[in-house]
N, CA, C and O atoms as a Maestro MAE file, in Angstrom:
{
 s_m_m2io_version
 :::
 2.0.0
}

f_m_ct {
 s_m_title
 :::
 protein
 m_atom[340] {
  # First column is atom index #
  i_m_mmod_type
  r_m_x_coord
  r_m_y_coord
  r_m_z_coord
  i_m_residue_number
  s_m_chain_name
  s_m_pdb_residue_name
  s_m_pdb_atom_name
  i_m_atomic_number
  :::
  1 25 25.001 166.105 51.212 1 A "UNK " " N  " 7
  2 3 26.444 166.118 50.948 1 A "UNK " " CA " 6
  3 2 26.919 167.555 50.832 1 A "UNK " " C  " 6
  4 15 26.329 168.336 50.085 1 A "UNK " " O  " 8
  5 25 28.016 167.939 51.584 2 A "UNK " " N  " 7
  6 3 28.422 169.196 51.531 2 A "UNK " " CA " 6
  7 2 29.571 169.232 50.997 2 A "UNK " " C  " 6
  8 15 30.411 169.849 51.652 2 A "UNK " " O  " 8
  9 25 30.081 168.555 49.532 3 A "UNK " " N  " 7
  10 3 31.254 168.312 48.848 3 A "UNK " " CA " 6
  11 2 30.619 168.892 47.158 3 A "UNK " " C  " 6
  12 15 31.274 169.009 46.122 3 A "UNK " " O  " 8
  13 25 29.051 169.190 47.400 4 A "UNK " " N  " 7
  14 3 28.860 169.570 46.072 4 A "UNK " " CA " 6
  15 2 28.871 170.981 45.910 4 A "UNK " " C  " 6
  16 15 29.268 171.736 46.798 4 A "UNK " " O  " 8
  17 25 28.351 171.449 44.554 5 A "UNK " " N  " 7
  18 3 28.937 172.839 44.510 5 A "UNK " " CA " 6
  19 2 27.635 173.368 43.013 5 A "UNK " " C  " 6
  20 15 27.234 172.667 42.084 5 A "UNK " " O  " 8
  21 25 27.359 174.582 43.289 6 A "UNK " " N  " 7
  22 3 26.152 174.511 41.943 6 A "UNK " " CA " 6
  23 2 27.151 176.267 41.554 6 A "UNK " " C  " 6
  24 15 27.763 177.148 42.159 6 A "UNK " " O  " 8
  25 25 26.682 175.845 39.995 7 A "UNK " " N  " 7
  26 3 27.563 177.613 39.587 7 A "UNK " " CA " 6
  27 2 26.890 177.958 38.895 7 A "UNK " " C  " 6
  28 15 26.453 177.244 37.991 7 A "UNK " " O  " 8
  29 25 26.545 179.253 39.082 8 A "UNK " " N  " 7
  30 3 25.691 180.449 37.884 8 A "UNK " " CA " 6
  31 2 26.250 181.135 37.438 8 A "UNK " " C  " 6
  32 15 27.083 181.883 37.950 8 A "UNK " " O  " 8
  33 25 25.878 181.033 36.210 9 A "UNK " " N  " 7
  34 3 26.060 181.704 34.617 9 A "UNK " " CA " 6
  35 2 25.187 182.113 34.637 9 A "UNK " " C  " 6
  36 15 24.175 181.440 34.832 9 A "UNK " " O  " 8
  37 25 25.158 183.924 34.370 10 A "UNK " " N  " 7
  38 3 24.050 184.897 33.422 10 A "UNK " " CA " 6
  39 2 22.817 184.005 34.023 10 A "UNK " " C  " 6
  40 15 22.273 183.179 33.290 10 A "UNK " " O  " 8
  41 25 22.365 184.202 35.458 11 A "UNK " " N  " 7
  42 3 21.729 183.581 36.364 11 A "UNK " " CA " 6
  43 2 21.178 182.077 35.336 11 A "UNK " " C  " 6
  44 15 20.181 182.185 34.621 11 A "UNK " " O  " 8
  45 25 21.755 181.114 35.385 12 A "UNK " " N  " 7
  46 3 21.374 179.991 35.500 12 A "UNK " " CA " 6
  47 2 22.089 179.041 35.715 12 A "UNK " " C  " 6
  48 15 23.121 178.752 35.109 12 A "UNK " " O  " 8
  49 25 21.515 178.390 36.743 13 A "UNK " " N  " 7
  50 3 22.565 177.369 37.574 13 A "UNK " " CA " 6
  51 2 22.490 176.303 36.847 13 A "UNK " " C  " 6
  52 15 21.676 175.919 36.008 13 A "UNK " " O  " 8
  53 25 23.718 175.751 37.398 14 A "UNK " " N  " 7
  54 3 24.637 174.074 36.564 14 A "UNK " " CA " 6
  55 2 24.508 173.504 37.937 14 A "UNK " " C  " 6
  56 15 24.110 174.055 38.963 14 A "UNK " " O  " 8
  57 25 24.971 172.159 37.723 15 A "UNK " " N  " 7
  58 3 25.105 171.580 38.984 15 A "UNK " " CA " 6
  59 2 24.217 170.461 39.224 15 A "UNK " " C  " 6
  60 15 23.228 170.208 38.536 15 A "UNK " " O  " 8
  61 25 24.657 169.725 40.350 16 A "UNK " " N  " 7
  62 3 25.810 169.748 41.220 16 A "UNK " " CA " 6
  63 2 26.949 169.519 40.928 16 A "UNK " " C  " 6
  64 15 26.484 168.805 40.040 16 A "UNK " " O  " 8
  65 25 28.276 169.396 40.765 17 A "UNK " " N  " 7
  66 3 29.621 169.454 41.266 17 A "UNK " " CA " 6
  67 2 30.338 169.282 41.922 17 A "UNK " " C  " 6
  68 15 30.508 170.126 42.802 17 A "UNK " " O  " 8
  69 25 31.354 167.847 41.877 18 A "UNK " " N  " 7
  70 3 32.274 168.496 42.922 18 A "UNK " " CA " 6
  71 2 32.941 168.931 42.856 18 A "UNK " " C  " 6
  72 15 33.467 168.943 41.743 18 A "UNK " " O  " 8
  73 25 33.668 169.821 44.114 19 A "UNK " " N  " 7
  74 3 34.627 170.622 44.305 19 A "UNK " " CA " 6
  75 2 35.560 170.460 43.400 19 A "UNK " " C  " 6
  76 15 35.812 171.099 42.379 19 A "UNK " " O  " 8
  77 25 36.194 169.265 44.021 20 A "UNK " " N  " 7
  78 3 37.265 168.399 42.663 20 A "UNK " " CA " 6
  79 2 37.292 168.978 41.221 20 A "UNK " " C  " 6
  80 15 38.303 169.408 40.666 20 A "UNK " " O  " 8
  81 25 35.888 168.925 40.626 21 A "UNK " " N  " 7
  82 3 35.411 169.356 39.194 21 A "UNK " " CA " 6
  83 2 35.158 170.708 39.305 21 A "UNK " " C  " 6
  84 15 34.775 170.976 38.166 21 A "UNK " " O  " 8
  85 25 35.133 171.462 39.773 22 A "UNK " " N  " 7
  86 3 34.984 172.881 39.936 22 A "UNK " " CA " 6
  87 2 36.464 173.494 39.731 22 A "UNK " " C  " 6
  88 15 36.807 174.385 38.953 22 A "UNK " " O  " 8
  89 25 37.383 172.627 40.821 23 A "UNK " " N  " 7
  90 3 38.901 173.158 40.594 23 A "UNK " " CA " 6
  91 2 39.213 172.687 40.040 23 A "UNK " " C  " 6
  92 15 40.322 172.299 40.408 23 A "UNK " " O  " 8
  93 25 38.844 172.191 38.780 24 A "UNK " " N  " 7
  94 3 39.501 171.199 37.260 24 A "UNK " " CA " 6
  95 2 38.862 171.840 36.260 24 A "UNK " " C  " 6
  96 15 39.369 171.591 35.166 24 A "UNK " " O  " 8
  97 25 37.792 172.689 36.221 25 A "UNK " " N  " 7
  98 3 37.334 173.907 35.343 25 A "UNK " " CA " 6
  99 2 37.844 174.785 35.491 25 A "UNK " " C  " 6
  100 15 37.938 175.278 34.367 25 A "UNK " " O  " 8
  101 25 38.370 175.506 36.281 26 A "UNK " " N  " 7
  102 3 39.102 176.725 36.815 26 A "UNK " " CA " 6
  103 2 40.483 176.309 35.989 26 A "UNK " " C  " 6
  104 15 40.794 176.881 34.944 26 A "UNK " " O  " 8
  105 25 41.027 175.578 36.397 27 A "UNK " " N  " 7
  106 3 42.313 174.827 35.876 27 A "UNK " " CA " 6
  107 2 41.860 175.056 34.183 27 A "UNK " " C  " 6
  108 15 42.404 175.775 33.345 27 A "UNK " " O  " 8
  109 25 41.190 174.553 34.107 28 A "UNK " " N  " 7
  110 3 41.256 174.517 32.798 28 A "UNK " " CA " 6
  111 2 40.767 175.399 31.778 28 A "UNK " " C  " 6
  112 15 40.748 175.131 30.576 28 A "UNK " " O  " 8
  113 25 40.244 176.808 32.482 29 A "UNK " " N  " 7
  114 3 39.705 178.162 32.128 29 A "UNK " " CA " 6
  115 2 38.277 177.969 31.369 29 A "UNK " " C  " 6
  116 15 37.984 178.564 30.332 29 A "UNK " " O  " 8
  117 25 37.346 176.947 32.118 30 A "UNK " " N  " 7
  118 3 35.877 177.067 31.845 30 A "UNK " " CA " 6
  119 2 35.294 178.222 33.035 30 A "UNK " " C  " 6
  120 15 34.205 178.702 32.722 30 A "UNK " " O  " 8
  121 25 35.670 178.544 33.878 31 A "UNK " " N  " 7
  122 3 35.204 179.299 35.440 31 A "UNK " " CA " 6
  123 2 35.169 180.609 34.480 31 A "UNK " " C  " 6
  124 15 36.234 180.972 33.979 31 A "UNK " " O  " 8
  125 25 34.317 181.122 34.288 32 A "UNK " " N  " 7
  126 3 34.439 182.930 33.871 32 A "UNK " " CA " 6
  127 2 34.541 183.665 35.068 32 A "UNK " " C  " 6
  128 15 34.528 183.081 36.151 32 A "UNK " " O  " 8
  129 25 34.626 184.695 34.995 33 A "UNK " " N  " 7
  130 3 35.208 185.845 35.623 33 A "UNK " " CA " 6
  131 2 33.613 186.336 36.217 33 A "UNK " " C  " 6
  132 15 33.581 186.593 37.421 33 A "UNK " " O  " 8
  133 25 32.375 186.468 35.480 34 A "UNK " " N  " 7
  134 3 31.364 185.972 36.114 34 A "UNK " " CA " 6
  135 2 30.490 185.669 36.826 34 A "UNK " " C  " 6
  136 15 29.487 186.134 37.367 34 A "UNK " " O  " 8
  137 25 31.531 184.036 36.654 35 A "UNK " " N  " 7
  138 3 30.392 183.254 38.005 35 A "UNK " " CA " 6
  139 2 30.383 183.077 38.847 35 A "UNK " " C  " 6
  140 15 31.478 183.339 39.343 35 A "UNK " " O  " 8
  141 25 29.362 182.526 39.865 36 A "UNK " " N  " 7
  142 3 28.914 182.280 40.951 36 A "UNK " " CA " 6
  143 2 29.119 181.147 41.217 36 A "UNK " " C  " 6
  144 15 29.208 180.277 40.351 36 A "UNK " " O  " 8
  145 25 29.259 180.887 42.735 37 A "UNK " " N  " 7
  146 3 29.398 179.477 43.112 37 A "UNK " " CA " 6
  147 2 28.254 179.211 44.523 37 A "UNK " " C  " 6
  148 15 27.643 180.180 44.973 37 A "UNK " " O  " 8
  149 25 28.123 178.222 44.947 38 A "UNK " " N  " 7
  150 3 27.328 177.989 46.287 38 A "UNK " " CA " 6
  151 2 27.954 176.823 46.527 38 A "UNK " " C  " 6
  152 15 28.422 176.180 45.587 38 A "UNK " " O  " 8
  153 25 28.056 176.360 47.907 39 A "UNK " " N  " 7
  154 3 28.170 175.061 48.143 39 A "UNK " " CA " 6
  155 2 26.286 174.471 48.523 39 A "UNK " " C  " 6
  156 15 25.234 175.093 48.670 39 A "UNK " " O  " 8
  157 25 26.538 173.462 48.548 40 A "UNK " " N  " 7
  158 3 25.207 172.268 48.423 40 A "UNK " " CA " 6
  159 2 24.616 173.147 49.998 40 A "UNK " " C  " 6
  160 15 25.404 173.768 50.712 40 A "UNK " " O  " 8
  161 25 23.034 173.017 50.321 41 A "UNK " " N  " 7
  162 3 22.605 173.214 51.112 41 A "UNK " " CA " 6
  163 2 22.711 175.007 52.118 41 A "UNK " " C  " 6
  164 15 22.042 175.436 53.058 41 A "UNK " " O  " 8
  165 25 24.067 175.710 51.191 42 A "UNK " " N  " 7
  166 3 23.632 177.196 51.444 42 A "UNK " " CA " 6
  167 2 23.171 177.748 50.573 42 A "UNK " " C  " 6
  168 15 23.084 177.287 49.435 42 A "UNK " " O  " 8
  169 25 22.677 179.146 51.033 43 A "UNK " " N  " 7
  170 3 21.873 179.722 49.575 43 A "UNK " " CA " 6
  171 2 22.726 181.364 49.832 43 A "UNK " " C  " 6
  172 15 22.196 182.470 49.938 43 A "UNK " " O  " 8
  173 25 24.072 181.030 49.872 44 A "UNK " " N  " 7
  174 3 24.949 182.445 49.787 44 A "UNK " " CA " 6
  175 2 25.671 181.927 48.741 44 A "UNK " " C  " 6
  176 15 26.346 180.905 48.863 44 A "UNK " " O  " 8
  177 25 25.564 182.666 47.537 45 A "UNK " " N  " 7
  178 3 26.720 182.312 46.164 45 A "UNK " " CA " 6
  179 2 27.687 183.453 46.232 45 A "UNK " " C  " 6
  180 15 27.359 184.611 46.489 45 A "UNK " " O  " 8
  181 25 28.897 183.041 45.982 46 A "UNK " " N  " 7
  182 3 30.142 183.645 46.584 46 A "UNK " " CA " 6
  183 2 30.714 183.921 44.888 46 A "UNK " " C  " 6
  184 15 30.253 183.083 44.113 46 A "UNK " " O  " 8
  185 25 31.615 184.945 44.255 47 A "UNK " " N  " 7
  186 3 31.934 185.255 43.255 47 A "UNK " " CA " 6
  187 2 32.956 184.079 43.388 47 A "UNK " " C  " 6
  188 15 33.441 183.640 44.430 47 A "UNK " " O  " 8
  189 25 33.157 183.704 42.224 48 A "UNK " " N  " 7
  190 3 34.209 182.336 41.878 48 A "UNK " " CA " 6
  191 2 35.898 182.962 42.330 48 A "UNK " " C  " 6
  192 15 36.906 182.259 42.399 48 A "UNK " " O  " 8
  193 25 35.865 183.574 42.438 49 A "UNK " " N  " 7
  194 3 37.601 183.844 42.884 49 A "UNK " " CA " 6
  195 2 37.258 183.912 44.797 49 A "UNK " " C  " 6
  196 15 37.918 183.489 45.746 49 A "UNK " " O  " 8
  197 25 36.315 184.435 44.745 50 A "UNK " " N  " 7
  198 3 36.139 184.501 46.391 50 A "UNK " " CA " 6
  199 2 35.892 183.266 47.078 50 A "UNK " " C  " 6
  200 15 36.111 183.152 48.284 50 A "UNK " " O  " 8
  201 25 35.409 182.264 46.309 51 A "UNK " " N  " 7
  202 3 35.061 180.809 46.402 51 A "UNK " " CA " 6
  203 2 35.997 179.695 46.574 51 A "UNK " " C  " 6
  204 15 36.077 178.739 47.345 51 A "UNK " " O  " 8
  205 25 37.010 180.377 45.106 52 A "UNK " " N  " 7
  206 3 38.656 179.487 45.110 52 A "UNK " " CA " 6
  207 2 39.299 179.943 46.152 52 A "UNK " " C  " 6
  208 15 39.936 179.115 46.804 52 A "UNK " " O  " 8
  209 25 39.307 181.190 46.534 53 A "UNK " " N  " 7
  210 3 40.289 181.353 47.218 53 A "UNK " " CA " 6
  211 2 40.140 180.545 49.263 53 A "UNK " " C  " 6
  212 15 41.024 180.360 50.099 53 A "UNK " " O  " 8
  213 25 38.673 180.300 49.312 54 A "UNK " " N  " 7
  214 3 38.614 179.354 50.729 54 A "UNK " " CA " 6
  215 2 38.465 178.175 50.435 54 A "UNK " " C  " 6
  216 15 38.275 177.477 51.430 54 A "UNK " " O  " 8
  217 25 38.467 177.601 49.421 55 A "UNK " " N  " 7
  218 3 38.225 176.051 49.218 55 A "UNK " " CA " 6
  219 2 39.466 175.869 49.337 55 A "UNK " " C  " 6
  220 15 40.269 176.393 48.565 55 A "UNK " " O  " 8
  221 25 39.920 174.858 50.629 56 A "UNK " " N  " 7
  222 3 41.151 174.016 50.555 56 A "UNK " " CA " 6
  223 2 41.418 173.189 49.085 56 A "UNK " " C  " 6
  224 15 40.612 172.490 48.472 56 A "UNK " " O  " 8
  225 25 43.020 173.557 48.688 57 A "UNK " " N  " 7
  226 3 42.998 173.092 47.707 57 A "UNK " " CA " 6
  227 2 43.673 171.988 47.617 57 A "UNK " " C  " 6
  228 15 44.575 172.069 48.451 57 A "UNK " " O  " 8
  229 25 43.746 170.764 46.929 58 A "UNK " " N  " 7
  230 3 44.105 169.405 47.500 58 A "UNK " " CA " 6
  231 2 45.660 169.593 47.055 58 A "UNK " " C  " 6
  232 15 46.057 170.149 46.031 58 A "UNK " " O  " 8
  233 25 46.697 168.790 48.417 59 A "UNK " " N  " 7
  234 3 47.894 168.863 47.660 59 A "UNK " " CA " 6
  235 2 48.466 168.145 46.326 59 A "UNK " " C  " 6
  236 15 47.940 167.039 46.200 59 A "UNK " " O  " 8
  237 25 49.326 168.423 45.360 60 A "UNK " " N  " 7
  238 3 49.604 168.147 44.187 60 A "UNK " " CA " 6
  239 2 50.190 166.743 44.966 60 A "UNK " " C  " 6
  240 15 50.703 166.637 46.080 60 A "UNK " " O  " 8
  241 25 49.846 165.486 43.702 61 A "UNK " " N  " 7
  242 3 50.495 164.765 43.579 61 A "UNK " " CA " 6
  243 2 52.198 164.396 43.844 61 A "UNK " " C  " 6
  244 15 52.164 163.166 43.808 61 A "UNK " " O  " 8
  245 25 52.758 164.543 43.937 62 A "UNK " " N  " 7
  246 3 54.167 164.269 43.797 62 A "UNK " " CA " 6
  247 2 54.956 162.879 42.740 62 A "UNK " " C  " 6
  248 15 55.269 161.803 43.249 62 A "UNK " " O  " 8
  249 25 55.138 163.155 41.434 63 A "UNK " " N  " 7
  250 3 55.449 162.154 41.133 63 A "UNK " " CA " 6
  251 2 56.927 161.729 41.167 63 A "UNK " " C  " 6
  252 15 57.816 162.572 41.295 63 A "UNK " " O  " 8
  253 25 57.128 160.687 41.076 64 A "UNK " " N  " 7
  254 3 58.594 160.058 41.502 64 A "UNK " " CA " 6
  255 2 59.273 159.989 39.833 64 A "UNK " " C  " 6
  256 15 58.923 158.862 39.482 64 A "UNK " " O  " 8
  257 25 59.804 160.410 39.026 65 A "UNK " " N  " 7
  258 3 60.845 160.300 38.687 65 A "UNK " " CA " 6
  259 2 61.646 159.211 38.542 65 A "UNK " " C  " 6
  260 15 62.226 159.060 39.617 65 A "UNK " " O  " 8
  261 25 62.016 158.270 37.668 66 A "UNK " " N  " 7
  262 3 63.329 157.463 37.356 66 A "UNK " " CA " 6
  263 2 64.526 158.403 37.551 66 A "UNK " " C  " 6
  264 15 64.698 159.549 37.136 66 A "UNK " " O  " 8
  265 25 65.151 157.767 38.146 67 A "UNK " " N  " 7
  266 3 66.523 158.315 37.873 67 A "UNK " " CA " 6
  267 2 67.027 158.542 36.473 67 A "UNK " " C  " 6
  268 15 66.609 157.747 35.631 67 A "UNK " " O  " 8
  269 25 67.811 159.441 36.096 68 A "UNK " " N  " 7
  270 3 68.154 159.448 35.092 68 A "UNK " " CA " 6
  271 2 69.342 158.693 34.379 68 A "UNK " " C  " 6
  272 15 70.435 158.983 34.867 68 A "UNK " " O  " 8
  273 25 69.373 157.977 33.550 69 A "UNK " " N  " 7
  274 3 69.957 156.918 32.944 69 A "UNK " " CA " 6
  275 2 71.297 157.492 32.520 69 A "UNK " " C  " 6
  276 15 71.279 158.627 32.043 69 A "UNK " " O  " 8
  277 25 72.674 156.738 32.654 70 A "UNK " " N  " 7
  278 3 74.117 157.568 32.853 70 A "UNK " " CA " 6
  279 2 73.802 157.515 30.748 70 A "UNK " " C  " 6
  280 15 72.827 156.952 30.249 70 A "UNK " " O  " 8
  281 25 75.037 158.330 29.831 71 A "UNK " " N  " 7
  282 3 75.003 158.424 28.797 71 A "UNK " " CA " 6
  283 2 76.679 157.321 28.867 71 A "UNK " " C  " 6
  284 15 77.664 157.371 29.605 71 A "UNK " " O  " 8
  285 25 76.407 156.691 28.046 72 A "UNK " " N  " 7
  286 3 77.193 155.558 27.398 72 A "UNK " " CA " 6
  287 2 78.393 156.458 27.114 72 A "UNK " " C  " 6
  288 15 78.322 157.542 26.533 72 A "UNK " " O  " 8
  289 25 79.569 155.855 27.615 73 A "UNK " " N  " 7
  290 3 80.599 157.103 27.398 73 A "UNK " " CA " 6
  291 2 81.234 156.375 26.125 73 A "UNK " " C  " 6
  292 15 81.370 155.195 25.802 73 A "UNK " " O  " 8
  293 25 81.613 157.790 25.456 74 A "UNK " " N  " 7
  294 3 81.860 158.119 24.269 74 A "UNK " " CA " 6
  295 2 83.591 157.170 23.715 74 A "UNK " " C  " 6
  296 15 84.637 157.251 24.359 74 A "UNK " " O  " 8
  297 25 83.485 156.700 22.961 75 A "UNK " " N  " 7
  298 3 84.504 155.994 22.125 75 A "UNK " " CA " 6
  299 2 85.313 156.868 22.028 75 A "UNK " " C  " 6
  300 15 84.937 157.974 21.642 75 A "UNK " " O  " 8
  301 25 86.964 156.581 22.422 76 A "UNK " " N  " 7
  302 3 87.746 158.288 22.102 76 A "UNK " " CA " 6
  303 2 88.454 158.477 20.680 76 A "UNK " " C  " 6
  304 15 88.844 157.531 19.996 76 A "UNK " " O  " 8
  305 25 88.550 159.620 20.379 77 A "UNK " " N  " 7
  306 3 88.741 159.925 19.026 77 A "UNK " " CA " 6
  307 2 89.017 159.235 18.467 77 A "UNK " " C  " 6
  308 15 89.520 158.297 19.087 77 A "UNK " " O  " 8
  309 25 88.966 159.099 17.216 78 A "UNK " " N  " 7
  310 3 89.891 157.983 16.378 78 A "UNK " " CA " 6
  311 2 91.210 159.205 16.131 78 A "UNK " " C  " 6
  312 15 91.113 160.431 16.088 78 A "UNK " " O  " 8
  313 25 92.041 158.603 16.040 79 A "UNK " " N  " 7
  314 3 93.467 159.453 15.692 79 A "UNK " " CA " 6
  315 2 93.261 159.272 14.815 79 A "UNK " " C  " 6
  316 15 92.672 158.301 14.339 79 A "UNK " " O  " 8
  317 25 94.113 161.043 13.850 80 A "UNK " " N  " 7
  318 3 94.450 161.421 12.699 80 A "UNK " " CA " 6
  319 2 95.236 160.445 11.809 80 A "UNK " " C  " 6
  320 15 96.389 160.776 12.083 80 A "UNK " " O  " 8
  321 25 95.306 159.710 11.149 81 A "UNK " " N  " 7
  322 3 96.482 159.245 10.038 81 A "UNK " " CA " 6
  323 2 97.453 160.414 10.095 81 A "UNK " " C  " 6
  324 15 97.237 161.618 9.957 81 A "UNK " " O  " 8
  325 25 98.783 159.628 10.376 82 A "UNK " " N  " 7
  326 3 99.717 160.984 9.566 82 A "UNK " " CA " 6
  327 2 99.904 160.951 8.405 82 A "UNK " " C  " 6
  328 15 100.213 159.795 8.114 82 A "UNK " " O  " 8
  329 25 99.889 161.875 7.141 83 A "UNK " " N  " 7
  330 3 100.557 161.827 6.234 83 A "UNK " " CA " 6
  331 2 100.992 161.400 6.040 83 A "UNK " " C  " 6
  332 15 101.544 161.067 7.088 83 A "UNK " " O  " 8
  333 25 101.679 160.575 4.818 84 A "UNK " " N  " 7
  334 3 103.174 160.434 4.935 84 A "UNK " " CA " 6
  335 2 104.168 161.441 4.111 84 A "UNK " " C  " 6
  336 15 103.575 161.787 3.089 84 A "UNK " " O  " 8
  337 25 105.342 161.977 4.181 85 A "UNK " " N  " 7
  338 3 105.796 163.470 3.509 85 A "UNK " " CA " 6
  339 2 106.399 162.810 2.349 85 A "UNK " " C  " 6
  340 15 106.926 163.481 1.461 85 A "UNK " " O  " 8
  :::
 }
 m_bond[339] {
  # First column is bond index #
  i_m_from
  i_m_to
  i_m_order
  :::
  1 1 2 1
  2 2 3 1
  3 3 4 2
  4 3 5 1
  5 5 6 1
  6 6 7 1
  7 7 8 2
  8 7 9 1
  9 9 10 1
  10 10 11 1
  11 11 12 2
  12 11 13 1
  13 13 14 1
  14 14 15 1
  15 15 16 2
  16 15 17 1
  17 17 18 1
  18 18 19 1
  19 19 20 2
  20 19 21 1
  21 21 22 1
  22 22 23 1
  23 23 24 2
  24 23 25 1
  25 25 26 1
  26 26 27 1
  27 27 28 2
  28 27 29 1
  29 29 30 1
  30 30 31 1
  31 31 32 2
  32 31 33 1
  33 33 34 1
  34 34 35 1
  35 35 36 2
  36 35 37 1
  37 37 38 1
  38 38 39 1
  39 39 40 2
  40 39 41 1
  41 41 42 1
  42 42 43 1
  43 43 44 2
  44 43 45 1
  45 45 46 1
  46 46 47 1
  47 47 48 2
  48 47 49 1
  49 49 50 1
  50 50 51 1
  51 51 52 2
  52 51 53 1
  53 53 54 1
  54 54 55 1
  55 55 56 2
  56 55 57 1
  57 57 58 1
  58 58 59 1
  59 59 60 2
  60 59 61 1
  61 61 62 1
  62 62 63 1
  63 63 64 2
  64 63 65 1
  65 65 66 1
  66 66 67 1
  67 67 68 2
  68 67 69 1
  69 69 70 1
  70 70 71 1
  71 71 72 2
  72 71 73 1
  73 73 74 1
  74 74 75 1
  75 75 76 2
  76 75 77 1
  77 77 78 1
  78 78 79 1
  79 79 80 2
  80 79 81 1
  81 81 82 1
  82 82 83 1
  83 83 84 2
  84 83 85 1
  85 85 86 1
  86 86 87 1
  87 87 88 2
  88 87 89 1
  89 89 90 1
  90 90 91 1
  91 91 92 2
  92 91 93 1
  93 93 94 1
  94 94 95 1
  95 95 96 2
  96 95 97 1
  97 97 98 1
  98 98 99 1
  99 99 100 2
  100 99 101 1
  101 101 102 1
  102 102 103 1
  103 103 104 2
  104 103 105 1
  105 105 106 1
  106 106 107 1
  107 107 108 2
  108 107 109 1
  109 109 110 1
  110 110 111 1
  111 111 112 2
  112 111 113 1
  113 113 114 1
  114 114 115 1
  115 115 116 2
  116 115 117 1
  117 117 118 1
  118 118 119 1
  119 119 120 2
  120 119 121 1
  121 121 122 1
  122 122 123 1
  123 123 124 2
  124 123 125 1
  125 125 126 1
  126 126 127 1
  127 127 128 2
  128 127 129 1
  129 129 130 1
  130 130 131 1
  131 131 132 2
  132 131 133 1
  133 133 134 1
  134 134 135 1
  135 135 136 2
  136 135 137 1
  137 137 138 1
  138 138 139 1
  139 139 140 2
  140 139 141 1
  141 141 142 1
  142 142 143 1
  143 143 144 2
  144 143 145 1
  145 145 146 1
  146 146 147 1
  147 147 148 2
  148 147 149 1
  149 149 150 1
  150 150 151 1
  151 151 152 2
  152 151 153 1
  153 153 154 1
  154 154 155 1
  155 155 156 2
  156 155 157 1
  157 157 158 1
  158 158 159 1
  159 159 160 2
  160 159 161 1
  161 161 162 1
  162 162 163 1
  163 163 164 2
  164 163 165 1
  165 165 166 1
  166 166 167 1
  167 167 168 2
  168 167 169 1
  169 169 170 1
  170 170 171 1
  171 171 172 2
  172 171 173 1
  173 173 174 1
  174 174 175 1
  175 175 176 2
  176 175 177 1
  177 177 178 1
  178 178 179 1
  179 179 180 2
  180 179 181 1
  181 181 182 1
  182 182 183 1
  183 183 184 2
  184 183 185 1
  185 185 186 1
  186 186 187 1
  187 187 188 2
  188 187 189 1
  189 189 190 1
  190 190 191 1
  191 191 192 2
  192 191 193 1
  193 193 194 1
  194 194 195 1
  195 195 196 2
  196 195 197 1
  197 197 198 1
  198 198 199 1
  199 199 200 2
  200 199 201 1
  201 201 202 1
  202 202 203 1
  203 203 204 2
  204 203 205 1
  205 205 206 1
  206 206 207 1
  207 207 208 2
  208 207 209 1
  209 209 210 1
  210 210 211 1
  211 211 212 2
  212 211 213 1
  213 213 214 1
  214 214 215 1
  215 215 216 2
  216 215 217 1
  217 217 218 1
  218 218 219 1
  219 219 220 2
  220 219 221 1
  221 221 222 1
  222 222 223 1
  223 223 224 2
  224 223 225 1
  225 225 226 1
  226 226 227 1
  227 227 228 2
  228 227 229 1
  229 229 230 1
  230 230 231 1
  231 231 232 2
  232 231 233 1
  233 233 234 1
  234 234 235 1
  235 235 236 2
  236 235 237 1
  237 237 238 1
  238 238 239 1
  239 239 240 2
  240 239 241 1
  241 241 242 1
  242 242 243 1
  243 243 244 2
  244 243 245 1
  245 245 246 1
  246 246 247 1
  247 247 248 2
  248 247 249 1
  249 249 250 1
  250 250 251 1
  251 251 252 2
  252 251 253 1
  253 253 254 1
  254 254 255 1
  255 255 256 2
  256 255 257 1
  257 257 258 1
  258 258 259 1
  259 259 260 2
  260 259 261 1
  261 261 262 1
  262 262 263 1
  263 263 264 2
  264 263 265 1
  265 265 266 1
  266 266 267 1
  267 267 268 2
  268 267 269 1
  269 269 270 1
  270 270 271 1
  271 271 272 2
  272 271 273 1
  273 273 274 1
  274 274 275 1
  275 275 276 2
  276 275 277 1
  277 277 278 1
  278 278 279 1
  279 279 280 2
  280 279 281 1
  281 281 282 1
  282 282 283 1
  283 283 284 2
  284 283 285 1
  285 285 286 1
  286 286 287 1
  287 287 288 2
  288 287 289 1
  289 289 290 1
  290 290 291 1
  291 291 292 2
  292 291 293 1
  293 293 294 1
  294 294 295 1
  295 295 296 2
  296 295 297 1
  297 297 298 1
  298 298 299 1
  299 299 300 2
  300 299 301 1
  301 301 302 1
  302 302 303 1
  303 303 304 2
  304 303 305 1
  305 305 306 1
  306 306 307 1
  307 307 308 2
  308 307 309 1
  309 309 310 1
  310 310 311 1
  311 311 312 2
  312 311 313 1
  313 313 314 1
  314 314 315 1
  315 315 316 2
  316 315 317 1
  317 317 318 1
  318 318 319 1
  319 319 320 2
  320 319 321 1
  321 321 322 1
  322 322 323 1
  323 323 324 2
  324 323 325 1
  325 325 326 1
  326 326 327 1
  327 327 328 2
  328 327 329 1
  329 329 330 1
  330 330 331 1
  331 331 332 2
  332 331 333 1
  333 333 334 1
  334 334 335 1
  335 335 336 2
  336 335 337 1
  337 337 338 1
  338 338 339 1
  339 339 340 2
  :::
 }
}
């Protein structure tokens, strides 16, 4: 499988991984500045920013939104009482 991914820390590798989970550590600032990455079956580990930056990155979701609900229009003033003089 060439979707996995192994990363070294202070030379010792983690792994396997997928990609997916690799760009969901990064996201979430486990990736140090650091580490190393390889994909499955090469033995060239690429510095982790040099790594993110060719891994296609999947497009964002798009979520849909409700429309936004109108606001109940407002009761109009109550009028002042006049005095009486």
């Amino acid at each position: 499988m060439k979707d996995l991914v192994y990363l070294s820390r202070s030379f010792v590798e983690f792994g396997p991984f997928t990609k997916k989970e690799i760009i969901d550590f990064q996201k979430r600032g486990l990736i140090a500045d650091t580490d190393y990455l390889r994909d499955e079956g090469s033995d060239n580990w690429l510095h982790c920013q040099e790594w993110l930056t060719i891994v296609p990155m999947p497009a964002p979701k798009l979520v849909k939104k409700p429309a936004a609900k109108e606001a109940p229009a407002k009761a109009p003033a109550a009028k002042k009482a006049k005095k009486a003089a």
